[in-house]
C-alpha positions, 0 to 999 in steps of 0.5 A, a space after each residue: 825415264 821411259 813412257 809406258 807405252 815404251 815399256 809395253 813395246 820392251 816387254 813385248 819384243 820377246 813375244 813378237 821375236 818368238 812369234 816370228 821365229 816360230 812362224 819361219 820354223 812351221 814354214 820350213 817344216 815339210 814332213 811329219 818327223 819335222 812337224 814333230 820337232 817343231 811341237 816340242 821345240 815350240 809347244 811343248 812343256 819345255 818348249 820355246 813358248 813355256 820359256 817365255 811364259 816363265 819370262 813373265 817374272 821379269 817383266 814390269 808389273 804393268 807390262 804384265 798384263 798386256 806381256 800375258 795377253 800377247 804370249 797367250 794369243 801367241 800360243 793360240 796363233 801357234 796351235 792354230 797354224 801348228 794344227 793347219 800344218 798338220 792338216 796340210 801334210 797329211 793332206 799331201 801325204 795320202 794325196 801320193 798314195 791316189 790314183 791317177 785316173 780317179 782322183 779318189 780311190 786309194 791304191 795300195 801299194 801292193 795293188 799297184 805292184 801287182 798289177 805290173 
């Protein structure tokens, strides 16, 4: 017979496996097109995070709880590195598009060709 805390633990391991899965995914990610995959293969309607919600059925009643806690501060946790990914790239994507000599006036492309 298995304690109760065992139980948790059992029930818990998808939301900690997909928690790190997740995160090793946004790490790779390094362009807008592959930021885009990972919201809908994670966070989207049929994503990787809905998959384990629907998972909930099958968890012990008194795991539920604790099981539903974890999966929803996982989707938070998600969302708030999803969207700092974001922030990240397109950071790094206007970042290509500045000046060498003022770090803050944008140059246009066209600018610049003409300008040869």
């Amino acid at each position: 017979m298995t304690s109760p805390d065992a139980e948790h633990a059992e029930a818990l391991a998808p939301v900690h496996q997909l928690r790190d899965e997740a995160i090793a995914a946004l790490a790779e990610v390094a362009s807008p097109d592959a930021l885009e995959h990972f919201r809908i293969a994670y966070l989207g309607s049929k994503g990787k995070l809905k998959s384990l919600m629907a998972e909930m059925k099958h968890v012990p009643k008194d795991a539920k709880p604790a099981f539903g806690q974890a999966a929803n501060a996982l989707k938070q946790q998600l969302t708030a590195a999803f969207d700092a990914r974001k922030s990240s790239i397109a950071v790094r994507g206007r970042s290509t598009n500045l000046s060498s000599t003022s770090p803050y006036v944008e140059v246009s492309r066209s600018a610049a060709h003409d300008a040869l």
